[in-house]
C-alpha positions as CSV (number, residue, x, y, z in Angstrom):
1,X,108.7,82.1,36.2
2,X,105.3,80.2,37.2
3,X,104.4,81.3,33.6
4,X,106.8,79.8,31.8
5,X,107.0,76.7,34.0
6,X,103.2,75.9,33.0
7,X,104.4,76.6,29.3
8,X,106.4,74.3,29.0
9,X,104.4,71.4,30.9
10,X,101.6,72.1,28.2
11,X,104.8,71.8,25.4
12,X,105.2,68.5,26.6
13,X,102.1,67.5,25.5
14,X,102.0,68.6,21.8
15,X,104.4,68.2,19.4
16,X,107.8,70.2,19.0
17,X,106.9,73.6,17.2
18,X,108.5,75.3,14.3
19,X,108.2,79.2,13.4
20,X,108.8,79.8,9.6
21,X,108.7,83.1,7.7
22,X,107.5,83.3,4.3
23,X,107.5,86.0,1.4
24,X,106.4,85.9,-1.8
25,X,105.9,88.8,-4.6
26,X,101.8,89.6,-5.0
27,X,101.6,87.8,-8.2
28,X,102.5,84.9,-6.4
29,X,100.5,84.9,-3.4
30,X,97.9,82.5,-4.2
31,X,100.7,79.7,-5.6
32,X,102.8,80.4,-2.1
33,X,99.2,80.0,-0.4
34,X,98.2,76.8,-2.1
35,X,101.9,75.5,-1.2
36,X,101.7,76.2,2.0
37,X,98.1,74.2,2.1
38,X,99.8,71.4,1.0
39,X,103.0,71.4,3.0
40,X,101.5,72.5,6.2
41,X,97.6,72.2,5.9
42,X,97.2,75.8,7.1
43,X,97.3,79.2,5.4
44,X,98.3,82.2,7.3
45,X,97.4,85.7,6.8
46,X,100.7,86.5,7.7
47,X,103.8,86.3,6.2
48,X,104.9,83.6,8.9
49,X,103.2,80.1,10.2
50,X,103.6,77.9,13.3
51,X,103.3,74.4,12.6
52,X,104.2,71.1,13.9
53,X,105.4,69.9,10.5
54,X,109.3,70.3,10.2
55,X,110.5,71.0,6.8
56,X,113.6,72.3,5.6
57,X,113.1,75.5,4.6
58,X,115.4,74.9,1.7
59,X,112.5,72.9,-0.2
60,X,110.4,75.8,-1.0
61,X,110.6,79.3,-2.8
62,X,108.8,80.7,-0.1
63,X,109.9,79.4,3.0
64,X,113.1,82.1,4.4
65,X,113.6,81.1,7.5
66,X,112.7,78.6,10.2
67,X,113.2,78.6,14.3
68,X,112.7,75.1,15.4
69,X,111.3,76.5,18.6
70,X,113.2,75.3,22.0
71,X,111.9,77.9,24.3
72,X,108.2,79.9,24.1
73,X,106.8,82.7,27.3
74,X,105.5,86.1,26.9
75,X,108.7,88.1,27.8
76,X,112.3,87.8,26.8
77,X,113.8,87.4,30.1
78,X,111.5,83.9,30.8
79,X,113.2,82.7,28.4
80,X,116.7,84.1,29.5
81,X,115.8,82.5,32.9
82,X,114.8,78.8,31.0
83,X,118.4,79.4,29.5
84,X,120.2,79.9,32.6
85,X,118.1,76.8,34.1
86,X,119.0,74.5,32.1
87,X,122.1,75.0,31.5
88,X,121.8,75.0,27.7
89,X,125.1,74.8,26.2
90,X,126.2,75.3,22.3
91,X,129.8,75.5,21.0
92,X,130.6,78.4,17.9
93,X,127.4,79.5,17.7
94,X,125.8,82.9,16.7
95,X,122.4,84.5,18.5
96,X,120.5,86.5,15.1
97,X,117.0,88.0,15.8
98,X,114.7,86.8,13.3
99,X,111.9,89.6,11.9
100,X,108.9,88.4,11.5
101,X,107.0,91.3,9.8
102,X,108.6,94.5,7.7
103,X,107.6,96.6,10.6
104,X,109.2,94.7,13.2
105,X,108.1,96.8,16.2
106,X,111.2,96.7,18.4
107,X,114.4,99.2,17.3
108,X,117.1,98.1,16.5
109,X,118.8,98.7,19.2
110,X,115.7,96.6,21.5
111,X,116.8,93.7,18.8
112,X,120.5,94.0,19.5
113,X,120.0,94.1,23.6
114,X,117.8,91.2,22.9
115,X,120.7,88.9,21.4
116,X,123.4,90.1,24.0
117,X,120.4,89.1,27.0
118,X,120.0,85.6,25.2
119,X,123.6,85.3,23.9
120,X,125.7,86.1,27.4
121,X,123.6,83.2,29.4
122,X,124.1,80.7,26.5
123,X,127.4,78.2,27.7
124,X,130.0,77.5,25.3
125,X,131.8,79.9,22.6
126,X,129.9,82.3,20.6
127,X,131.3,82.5,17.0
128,X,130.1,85.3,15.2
129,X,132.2,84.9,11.5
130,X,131.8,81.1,11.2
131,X,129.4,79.4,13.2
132,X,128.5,75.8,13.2
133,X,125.0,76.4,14.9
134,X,122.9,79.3,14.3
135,X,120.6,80.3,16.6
136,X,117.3,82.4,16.5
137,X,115.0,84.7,19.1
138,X,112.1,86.7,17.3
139,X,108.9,88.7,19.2
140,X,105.6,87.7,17.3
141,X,102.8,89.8,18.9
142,X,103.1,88.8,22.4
143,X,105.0,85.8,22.1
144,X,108.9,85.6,22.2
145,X,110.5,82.4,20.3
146,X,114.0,81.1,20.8
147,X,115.3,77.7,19.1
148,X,117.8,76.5,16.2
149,X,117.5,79.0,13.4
150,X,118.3,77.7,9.7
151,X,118.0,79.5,6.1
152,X,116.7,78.6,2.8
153,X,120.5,78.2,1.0
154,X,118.5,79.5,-2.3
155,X,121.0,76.6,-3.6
156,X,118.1,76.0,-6.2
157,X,118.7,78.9,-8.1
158,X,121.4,77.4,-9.6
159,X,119.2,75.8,-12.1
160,X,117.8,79.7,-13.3
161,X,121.3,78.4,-15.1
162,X,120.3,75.4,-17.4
163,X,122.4,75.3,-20.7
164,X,118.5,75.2,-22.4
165,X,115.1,77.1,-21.7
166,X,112.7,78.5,-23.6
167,X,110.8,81.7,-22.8
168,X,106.9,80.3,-22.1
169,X,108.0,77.4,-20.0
170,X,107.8,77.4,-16.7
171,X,110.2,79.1,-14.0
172,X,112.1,77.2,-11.4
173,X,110.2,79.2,-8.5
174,X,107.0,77.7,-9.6
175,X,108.2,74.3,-10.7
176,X,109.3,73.7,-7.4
177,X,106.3,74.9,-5.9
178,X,103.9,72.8,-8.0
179,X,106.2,69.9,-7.2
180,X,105.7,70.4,-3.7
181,X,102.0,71.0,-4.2
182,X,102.1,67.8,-5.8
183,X,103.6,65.4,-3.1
184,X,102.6,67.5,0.1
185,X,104.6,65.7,2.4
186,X,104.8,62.1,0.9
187,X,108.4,62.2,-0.4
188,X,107.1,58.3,-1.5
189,X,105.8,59.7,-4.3
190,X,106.1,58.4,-7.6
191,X,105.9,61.2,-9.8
192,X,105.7,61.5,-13.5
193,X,105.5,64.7,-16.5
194,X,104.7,63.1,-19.3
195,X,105.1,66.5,-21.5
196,X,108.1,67.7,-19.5
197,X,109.5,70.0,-22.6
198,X,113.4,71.1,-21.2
199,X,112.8,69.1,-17.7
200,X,112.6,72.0,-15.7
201,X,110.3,70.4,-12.8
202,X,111.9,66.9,-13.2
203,X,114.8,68.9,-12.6
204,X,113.2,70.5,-9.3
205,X,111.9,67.2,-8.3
206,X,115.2,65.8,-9.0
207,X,116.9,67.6,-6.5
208,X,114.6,67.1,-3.8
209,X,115.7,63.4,-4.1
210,X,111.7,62.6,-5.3
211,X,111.1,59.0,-7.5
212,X,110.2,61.5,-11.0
213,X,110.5,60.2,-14.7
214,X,109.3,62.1,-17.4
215,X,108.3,62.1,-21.3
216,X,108.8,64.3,-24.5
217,X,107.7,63.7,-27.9
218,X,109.6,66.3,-29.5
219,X,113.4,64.5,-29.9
220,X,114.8,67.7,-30.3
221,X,113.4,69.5,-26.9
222,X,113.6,66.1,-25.3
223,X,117.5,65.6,-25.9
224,X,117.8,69.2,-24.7
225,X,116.2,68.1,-21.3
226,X,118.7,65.5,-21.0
227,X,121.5,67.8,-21.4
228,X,120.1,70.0,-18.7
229,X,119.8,67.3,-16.0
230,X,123.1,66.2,-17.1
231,X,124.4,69.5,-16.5
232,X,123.0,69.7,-12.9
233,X,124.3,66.1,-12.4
234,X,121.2,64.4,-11.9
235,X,119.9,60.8,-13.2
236,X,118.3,60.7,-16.6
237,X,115.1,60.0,-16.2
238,X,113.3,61.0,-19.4
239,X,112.3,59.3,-22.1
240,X,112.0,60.5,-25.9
241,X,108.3,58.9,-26.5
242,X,104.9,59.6,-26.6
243,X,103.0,59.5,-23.3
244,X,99.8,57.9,-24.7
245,X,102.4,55.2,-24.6
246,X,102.9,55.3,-21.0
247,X,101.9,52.0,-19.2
248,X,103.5,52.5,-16.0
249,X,101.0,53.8,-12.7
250,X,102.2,56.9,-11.0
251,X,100.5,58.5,-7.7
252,X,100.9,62.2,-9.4
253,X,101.1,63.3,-13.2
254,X,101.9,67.1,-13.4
255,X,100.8,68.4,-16.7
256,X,102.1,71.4,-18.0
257,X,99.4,71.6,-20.9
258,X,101.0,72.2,-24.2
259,X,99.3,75.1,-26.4
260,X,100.9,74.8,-30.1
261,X,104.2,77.2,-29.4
262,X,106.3,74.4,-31.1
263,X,104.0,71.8,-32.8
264,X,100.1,72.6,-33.5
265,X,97.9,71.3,-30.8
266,X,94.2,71.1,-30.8
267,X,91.6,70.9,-27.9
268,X,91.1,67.3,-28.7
269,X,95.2,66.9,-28.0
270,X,94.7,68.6,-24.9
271,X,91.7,66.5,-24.1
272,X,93.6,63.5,-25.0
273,X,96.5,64.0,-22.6
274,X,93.9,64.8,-19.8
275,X,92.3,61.2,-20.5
276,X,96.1,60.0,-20.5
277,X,96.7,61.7,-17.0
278,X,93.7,60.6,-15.8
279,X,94.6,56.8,-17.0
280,X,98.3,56.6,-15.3
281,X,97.9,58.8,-12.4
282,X,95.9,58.6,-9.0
283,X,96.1,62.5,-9.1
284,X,97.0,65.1,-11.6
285,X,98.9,68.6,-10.9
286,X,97.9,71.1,-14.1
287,X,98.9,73.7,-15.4
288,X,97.2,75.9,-18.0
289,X,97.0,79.1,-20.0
290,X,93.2,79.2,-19.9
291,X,90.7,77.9,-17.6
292,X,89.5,74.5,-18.7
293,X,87.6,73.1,-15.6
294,X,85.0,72.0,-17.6
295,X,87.2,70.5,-19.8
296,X,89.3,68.2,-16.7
297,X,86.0,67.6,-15.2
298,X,84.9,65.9,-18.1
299,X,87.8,63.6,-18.5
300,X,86.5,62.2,-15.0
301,X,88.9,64.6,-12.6
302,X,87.5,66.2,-9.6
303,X,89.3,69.8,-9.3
304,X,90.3,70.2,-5.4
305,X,92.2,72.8,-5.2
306,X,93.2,75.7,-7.4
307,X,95.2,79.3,-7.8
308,X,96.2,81.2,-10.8
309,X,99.6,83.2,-11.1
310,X,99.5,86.8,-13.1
311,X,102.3,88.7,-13.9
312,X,101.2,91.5,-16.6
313,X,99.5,89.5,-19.5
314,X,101.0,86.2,-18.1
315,X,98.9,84.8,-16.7
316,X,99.1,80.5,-15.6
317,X,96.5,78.7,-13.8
318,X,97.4,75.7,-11.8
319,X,95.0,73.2,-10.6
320,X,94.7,70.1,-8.0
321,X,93.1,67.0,-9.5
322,X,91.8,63.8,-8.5
């Protein structure tokens, strides 16, 4: 008990902690990593992090699951005896054992005592079809976790389902990463895509409640992205216009380069809306077919931060600028 007594007097000290798991396909390993930079300033090896920043897990592709962490010791039943201490109390909720890794090393039957031990000691009503609060108990290594346990709804998805796309843009899953690469954790941000083509990251942006406008030169692609966010029910925020026209100041541009599929572009186009960028934004989010590092650096850009995404010959590289 002494254990877990001096456990929780260091707690007190140090901000609440939060368990999140993470998965990703390989292709995607390096954007989930450089997400998780930005989001929680830490990269695991693992396919979990502990971190003091709370975010709901619902805001990234790659977060699955989070235990905002009430109770911490080295065995199951200090926590059991924390429990029973003090008296904590929920009404219609559900125990569900969180695995951390593929190879979880306890059976399944170890997992299913473990949720009975924690559950029976827990005061109120359990509900285990409909439960208003879902709670969570996971082993990592040593360490047993219990705390509040919450999902990512996946609720974003939904927009996989715009009435218009086109093949070569960019996916949802990484349009909301780069959008949360983009802010880190400044939801202040005033955001802008000035070639936003169907509005698929003001789109993801837009549903994160973010301050996003964006701008399309093509009329035709640029009424199709207002359909789209109209579809979803968001605020039109895009204007049919030429971003060299932009006078506004943003604190982030994110650039999906444009490489001719629709209109010819040349290097010096490219060039030109790198100069733009540079012009209306504090920092730039890019995102190209080809590596052009030389090319950003000499429009007066400093690359921080980079990761490229392959999938067969697809290949998208995706770069932090200031």
């Amino acid at each position: 008990m002494m254990d877990l007594i001096m456990e929780n007097e260091i707690d007190k000290n140090k901000s609440k902690e939060y368990f999140y798991v993470i998965n990703y396909p390989t292709y995607e390993e390096e954007l989930c990593n450089l997400e998780m930079k930005c989001i929680f300033n830490d990269v695991s090896k693992e396919k979990y992090i502990f971190s003091n920043n709370c975010v709901n897990p619902s805001r990234s592709p790659f977060i699955k699951e989070k235990i905002s962490i009430i109770y911490s010791a080295n065995t199951l039943e200090k926590i059991v005896e924390k429990i029973i201490e003090d008296k904590l109390a929920y009404e219609q909720f559900k125990v569900c054992y969180v695995k951390a890794i593929q190879n979880d090393p306890l059976s399944y039957q170890e997992r299913l005592n473990a949720l009975k031990e924690v559950g029976f000691v827990i005061k109120g009503y359990p509900n285990l079809q409909s439960p208003k609060v879902l709670l969570g108990v996971s082993k990592i290594g040593d360490r047993w976790i219990f705390g509040e346990y919450e999902k990512n709804d996946y609720e974003w998805h939904i927009h996989d389902e715009k009435p218009y796309s086109y093949s070569n843009g960019l996916s949802v899953r990484m349009s909301r990463a780069i959008v949360n690469i983009a802010i880190e954790n400044n939801f202040e941000s005033k955001l802008v895509d000035p070639c936003c083509g169907i509005g698929t990251v003001v789109i993801e942006a837009s549903s994160l409640d973010l301050n996003i406008k964006g701008y399309e030169i093509s009329r035709a692609i640029g009424q199709n992205a207002k359909k789209n966010l109209k579809f979803f029910g968001y605020k039109d925020v895009i204007t049919i216009g030429n971003m060299h026209d932009i006078e506004e100041k943003f604190d982030v541009a994110i650039v999906d380069i444009p490489y001719g599929l629709f209109s010819p572009t040349t290097l010096k186009d490219q060039l030109d809306i790198i100069k733009t960028a540079r012009k209306i934004a504090k920092k730039m989010i890019i995102i190209t077919f080809e590596d052009m590092d030389n090319h950003i650096i000499s429009q007066g850009f400093k690359i921080i931060d980079k990761c490229c995404v392959k999938k067969g010959n697809f290949k998208r590289y995706i770069e932090i600028c200031k």
